[in-house]
N, C-alpha and C positions, 0 to 999 in steps of 0.2 A: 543777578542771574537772568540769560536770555534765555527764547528759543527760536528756532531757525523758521523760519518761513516752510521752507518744504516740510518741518514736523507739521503745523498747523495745519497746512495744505491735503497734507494725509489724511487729516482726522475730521474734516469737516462732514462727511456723511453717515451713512451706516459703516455696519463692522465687516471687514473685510471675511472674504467667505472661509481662508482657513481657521480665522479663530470663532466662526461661526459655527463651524463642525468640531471642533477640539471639544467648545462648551456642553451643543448635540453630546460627544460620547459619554461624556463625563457625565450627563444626567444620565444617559439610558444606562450606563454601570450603575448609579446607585439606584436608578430606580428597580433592574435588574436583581439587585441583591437585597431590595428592601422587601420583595416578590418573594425572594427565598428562602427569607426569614419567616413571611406571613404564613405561606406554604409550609415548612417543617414544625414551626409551631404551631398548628392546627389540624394536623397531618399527624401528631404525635413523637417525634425524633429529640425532638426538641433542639436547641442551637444556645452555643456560648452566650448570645443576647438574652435568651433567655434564661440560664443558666445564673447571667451577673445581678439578672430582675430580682431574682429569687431572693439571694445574698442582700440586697439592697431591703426587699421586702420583711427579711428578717430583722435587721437591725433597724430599721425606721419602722417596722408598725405598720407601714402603709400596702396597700395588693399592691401587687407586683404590675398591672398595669400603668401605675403611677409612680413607685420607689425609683425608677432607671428612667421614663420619660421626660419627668418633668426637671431632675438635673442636666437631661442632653439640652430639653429644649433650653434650658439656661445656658449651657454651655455654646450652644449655637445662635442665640440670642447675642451672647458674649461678641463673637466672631462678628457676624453682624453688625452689630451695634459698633463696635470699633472699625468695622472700614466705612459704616457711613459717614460717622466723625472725623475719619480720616480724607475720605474722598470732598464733602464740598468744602474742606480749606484746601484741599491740592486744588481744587479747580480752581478758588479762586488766586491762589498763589501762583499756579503755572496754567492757567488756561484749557485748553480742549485739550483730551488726551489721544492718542492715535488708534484706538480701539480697546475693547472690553478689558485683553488681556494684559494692555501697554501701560495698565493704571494698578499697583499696586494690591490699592483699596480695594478693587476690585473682586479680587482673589478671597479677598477676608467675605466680603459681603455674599459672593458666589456659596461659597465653602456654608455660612452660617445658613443661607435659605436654602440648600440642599440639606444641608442638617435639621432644620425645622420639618422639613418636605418626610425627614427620615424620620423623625419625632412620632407623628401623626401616627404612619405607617406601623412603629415599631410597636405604639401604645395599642392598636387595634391589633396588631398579632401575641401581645402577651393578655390580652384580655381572654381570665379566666373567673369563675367564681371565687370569692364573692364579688358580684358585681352589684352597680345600687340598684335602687328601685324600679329607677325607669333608664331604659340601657337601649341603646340604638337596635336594628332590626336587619343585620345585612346578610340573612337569610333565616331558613326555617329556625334552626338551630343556633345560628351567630347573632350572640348579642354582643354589643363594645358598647362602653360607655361614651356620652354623650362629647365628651370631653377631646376623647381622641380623634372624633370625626372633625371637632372643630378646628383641632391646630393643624390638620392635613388639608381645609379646606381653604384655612385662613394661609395657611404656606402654601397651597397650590396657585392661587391667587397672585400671591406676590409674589410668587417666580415667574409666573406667567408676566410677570411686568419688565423683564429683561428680555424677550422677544419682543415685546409690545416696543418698549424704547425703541428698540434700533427698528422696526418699523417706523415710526414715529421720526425721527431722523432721518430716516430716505425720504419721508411726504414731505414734511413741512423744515427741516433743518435743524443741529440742534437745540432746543433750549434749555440754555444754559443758566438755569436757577433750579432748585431747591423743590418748587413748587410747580414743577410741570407735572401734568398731567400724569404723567408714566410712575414718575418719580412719588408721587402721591399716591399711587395708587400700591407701589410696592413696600414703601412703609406703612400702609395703609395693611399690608396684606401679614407684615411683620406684628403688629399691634393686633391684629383678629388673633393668628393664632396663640400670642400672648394671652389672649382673653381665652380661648380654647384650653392653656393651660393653669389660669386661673378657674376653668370650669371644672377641671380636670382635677385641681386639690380638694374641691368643695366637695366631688363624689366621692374622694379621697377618705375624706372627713365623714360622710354620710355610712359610708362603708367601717373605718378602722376609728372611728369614736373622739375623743377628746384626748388625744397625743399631743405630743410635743411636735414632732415631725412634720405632720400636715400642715400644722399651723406656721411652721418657721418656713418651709416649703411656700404657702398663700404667699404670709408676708413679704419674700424674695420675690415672686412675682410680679407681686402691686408694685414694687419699688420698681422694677423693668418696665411694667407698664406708662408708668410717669416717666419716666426716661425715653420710653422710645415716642409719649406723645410731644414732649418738649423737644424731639429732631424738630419734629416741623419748622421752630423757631428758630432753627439755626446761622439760617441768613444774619438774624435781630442780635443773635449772639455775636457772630462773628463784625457786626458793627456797617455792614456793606447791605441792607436791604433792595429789594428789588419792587416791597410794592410799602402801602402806606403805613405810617409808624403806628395809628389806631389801631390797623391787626395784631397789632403785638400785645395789646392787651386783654380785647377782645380773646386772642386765644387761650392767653394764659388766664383768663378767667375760666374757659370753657372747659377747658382742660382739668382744672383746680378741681371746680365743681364737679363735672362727672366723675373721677379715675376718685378723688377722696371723699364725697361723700358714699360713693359706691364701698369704698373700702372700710371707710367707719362703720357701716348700716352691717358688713360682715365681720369686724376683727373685732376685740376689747380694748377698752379705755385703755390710751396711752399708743395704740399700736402703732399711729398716723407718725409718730416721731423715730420706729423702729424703720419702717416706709421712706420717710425722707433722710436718714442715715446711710439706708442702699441707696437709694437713689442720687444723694451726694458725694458717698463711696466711689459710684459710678466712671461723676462727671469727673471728677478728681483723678481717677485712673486715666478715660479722655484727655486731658489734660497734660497729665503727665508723658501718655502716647505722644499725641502731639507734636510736645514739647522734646520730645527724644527723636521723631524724625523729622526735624526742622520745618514742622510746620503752623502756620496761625492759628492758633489756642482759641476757640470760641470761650468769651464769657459765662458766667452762671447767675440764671433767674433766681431769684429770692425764693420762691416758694413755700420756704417756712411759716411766711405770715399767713397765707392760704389753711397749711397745715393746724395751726396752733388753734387758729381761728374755727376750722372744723371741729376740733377737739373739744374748743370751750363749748361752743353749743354746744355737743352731744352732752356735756357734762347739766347745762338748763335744759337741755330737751331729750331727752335720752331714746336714742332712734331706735326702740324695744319695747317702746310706749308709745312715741308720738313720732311718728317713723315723718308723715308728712310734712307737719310744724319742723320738725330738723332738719328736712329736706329742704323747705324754701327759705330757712333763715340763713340758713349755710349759706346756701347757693345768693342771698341779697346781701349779706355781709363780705363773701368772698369778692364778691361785684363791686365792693363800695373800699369796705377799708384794704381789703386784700390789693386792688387796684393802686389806694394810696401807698401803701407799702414796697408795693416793685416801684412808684413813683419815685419815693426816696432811695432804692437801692440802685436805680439807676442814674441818678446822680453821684453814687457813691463807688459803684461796680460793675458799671455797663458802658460798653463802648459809645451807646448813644443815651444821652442826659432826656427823657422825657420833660419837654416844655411845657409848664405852668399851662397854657392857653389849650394843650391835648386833654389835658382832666374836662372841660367844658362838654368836651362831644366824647369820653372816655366813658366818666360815670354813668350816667342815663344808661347808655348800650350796656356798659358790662356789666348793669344793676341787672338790666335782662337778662341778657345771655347769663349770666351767674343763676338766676331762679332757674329757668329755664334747661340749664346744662344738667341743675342738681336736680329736679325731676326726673331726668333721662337717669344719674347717676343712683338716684333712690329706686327707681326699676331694675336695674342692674344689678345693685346687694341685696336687695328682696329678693328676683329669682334665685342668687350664686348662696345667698340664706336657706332658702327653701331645697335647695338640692341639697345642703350640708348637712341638713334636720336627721339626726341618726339613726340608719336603718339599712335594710341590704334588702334586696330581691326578695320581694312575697310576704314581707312586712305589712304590716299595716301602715296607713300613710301618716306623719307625724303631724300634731296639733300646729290651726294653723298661725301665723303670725301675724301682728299687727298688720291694718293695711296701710297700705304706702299706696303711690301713684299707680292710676290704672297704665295698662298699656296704650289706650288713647294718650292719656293725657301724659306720658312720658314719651311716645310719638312724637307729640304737640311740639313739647319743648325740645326735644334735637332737631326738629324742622322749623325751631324759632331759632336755636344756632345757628344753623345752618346756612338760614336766612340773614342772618346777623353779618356772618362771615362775606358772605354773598354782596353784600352792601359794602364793608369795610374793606373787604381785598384787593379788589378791582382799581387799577388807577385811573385817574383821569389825566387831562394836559389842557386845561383850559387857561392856563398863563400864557402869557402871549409878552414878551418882551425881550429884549440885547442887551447885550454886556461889551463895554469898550474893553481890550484886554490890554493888560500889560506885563512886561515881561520881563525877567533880571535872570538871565542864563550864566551857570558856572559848568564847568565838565563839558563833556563830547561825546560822542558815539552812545555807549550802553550805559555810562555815568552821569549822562548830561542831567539837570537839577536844574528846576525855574522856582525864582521867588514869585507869586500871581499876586496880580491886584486885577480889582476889575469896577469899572464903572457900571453901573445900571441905568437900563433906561425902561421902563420911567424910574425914578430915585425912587421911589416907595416900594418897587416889586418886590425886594424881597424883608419888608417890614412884617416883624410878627412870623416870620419863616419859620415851620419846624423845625427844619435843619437847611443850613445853607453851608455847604461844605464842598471841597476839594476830595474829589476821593481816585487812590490810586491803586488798580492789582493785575496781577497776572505776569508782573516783570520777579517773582520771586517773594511778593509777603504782599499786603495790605497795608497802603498809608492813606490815613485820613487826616483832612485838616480842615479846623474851620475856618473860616471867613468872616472876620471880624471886621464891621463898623468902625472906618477914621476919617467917615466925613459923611456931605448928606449925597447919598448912592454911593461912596466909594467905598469898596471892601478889600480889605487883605487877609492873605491866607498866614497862618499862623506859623508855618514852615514851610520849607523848601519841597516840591513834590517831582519824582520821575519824569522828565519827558523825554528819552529815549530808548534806541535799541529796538529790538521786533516782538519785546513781550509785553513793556509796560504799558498800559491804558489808562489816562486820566483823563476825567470829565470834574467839571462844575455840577453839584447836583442841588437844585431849587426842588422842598418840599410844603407847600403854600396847603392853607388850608385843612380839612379834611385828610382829603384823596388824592390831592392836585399834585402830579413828579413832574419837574422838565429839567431838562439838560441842556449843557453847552461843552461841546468839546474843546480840549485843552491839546493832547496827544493820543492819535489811533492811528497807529499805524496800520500799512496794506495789510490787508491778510486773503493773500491769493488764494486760499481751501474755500471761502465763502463761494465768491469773491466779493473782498468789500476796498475801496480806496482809501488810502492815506486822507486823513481830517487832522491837520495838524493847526492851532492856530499862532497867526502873526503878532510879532509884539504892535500895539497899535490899534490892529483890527476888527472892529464889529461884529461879534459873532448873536445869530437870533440862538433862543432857549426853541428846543424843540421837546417833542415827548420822550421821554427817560427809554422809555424803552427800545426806542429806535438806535441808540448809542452801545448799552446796554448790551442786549442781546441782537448782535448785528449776524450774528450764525445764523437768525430766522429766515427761511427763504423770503422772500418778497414777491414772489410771483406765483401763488399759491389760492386758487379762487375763495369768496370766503364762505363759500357751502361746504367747503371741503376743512377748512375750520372749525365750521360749527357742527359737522358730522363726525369732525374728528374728538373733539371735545366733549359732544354727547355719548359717542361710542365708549370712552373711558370711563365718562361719569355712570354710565349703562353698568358696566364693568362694576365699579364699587358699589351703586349702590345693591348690587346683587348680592356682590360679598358680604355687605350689611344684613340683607332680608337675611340671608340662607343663615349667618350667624344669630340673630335674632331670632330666629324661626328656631331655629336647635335649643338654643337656651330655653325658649319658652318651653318647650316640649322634655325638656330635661326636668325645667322644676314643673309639668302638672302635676297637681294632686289627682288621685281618681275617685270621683262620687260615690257613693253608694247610691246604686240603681233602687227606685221602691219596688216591692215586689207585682207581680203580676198577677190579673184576676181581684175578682172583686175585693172591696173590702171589706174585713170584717166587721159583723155588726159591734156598735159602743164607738169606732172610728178607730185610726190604727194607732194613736197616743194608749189609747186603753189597750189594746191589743197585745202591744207591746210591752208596759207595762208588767 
């Protein structure tokens, strides 16, 4: 499968202005009617949404602020969640698409963060009493629970990352992975309000007691939770990374750690496997998607050993007693055996075999990031604990709970992630060596098919190589091949790869070391939308390894000063971590307890122990 030059041509910039205003109406209608819900429900009229709250409220146990919110936000989650799985294998299967509305995927992901957007909204217009303890303040009289400010704020965020993109696109050009900027910051904003409605069952629970509901309600969340932090790794999945293969552990350690020991510290023994059933239910549906509209099926991370692992601790260290001691064993174990266990699943079910010589500079880091993440995640189930603690509005505040990590020191540890990742992500191109090419051509035009071998020079360059492979996409699927040793520097690729027509792309890709990606181009064709020149190479010909990313992502403008980079990259990072404080700030202010003030005026004589007394 091709595609045409003049499609490509189209799509290299921002979104053209009529589908830029379709998107425009289509929010301001539902924002429009999200306004008129909030209005008749507060107003007293009341409205069908509220009406179905109700209905829901009876049969689950739970207030009506929650029984209809937290299934939408699923349902929209759903949406979501399925066109992002769908959009980075289209992209990488067919390349740049011709604007927002020309992609499918698109539509599904639109649709779901207008639905999250709606969530928010709809939770703060059905908030009635009983509401919990401590309940948001948006005006004299309007309280809403803490919950629902968070999934409108965490989906206002990530909507606001689809204007942001196609901004982002007119500055600097596209970038085409997984991990830009924009793209992070909107699953970024998908994942907050997930946590908003994870906030959102715990006052659930504080409110409507020890149900069944609430808790099957949590559970289904935490499994979304862990699914939409595993997009990130999609690239890792889909077998075609764009930055160092240490990230992929590094995350799936961070990820482990925070999202289940967060969830152990609030569900009961056993829950963590009700958790990773949704969450593989999930992938499994993805999957299936996919696989029904002809497109490349991302792999599935093991996870389970993470899971099991969390479990057995809590069973020696029971995070109800010794909340801390489970926090950091979790989090050291998930780092260590949890790390060896995707080792082995990746040789067994991953399109990329983690190499023996990555555990060297694996374990150490993800022993950290593992302590580290599970601190941030033992803060996390304390607070989402403490809001659940059963009670309503004008209660007394419930006894309090083991301590677990202060808020410093859970700080600490997500800006030891952080920093972790910050280190790991980043690639470098400090390889510096050529490849003699050779070439065994069958087919023609869009079919044409080269057997490669390549000499290196020097012969040691790619000795101990992470991965040294042939990789080809964008002419209609994903082919990878590796490059097998049959002499000293001479390598053969293990099959036949694309080199024709105006979609397919193959490069040579060297992953040395650490951090270290270069490239050597095999087949790139023109692509006038950039505009970039045909790089095709000759049977014979010498080609130097340059930096990956310049092959790669050739849509990046190249003429782009770099204050206007680093302004632009701080501007976004600015962006999330905001999202972070404001959800962080809420959370904490959801679960305060309130002191008892001592009285005022002197004390009485004997001191106030006797007094009281």
């Amino acid at each position: 499968m091709s595609r045409s030059l003049e499609g490509l041509a189209a799509s290299a910039g921002g979104a053209a202005l009529s589908q830029v205003v379709i998107v425009f109406v289509a929010t301001m209608v539902m924002f429009a009617a999200v306004a008129l819900v909030i209005w008749r429900e507060a107003t007293g009229p009341g409205t069908f949404v509220g009406r179905a709250a109700d209905r829901l409220a009876a049969a689950t146990g739970m207030p009506r602020w929650a029984a209809l919110p937290v299934p939408l936000q699923v349902v929209s989650v759903v949406l979501a969640g399925v066109g992002v799985y769908w959009d980075v294998p289209y992209h990488y299967d067919l390349g740049r698409d011709e604007g927002p509305l020309a992609n499918p995927s698109h539509y599904l992901m639109f649709i779901g963060l207008l639905g999250m957007v709606a969530t928010g909204g709809i939770a703060i217009a059905l908030a009635r009493k009983p509401l919990p303890r401590r309940a948001f303040r948006l005006g004299p009289s309007w309280r809403v629970p803490y919950g629902a400010v968070v999934i409108l704020t965490g989906a206002f965020f990530g909507f606001a990352a689809f204007p942001m993109d196609d901004v982002w696109h007119r500055m600097f050009g596209q970038d085409v992975t997984l991990w830009g900027p924009t793209h992070v910051l909107l699953l970024g904003g998908a994942l907050f309000a997930l946590l908003g409605s994870w906030l959102l069952c715990a006052e659930a629970r504080q409110v409507a007691g020890h149900g069944r509901w609430p808790r099957v309600f949590e559970i289904t969340v935490v499994g979304w939770v862990v699914l939409c932090l595993h997009a990130y790794l999609m690239e890792f999945d889909l077998g075609g990374p764009q930055f160092p293969l240490l990230a992929n552990p590094v995350l799936l350690t961070a990820f482990a750690a925070i999202a289940l020991v967060a969830a152990r510290i609030r569900l009961p023994r056993g829950s963590l496997l009700a958790v990773f059933a949704i969450y593989m239910g999930l992938r499994l549906v993805v999957v299936a998607f996919d696989i029904a509209v002809g497109r490349s099926v991302p792999h599935i991370p093991l996870v389970l050993g993470a899971v099991l692992i969390v479990e057995a601790v809590a069973l020696a260290l029971p995070p109800a007693r010794r909340r801390a001691a489970f926090a950091v064993t979790s989090g050291l174990l998930v780092g260590t055996l949890g790390v060896l266990a995707e080792f082995g699943w990746s040789h067994l079910a991953m399109p990329i075999a983690w190499p023996a010589d990555l555990l060297a500079a694996a374990l150490p880091l993800c022993a950290v990031v593992g302590v580290a993440g599970a601190l941030a995640g033992a803060w996390l189930g304390e607070r989402l604990d403490a809001v659940a603690a059963v009670g309503r509005a004008g209660d007394a505040p419930a006894p309090a709970a083991p301590a677990g990590p202060s808020a410093l020191v859970a700080g600490l540890g997500l800006a030891a992630v952080f920093a972790a990742c910050g280190w790991a992500i980043p690639p470098t191109d400090t390889t510096h060596g050529s490849a003699t090419v050779t070439l065994e051509e069958s087919g023609s035009g869009d079919d044409r098919v080269v057997g490669l071998s390549l000499r290196v020079h020097p012969a040691d360059l790619a000795d101990d190589a992470t991965w040294f492979t042939v990789f080809s996409w964008q002419g209609g699927g994903i082919v990878r091949e590796e490059l097998t040793e049959v002499g000293d520097g001479l390598y053969r690729a293990t099959g036949p790869v694309p080199a024709g027509g105006t979609g397919w792309k193959t490069v040579v890709r060297l992953h040395t070391g650490p951090r270290d990606l270069v490239a050597l181009p095999v087949y790139l064709p023109a692509d006038p939308g950039i505009p970039a020149p045909a790089l095709i190479a000759e049977d014979g010909a010498t080609v130097d390894f340059v930096a990956e990313q310049d092959l790669l992502r050739r849509e990046t403008r190249g003429d782009v000063p770099s204050w206007m980079w680093t302004l632009g990259y701080l501007s976004v990072a600015a962006v999330f971590l905001l999202m972070l404080g404001v959800t962080v700030g809420l959370l904490a202010r959801a679960s305060r307890t309130r002191r008892k003030r001592p009285p005022l005026g002197p004390v009485p004589l004997g001191g106030g122990r006797a007094a009281t007394a």
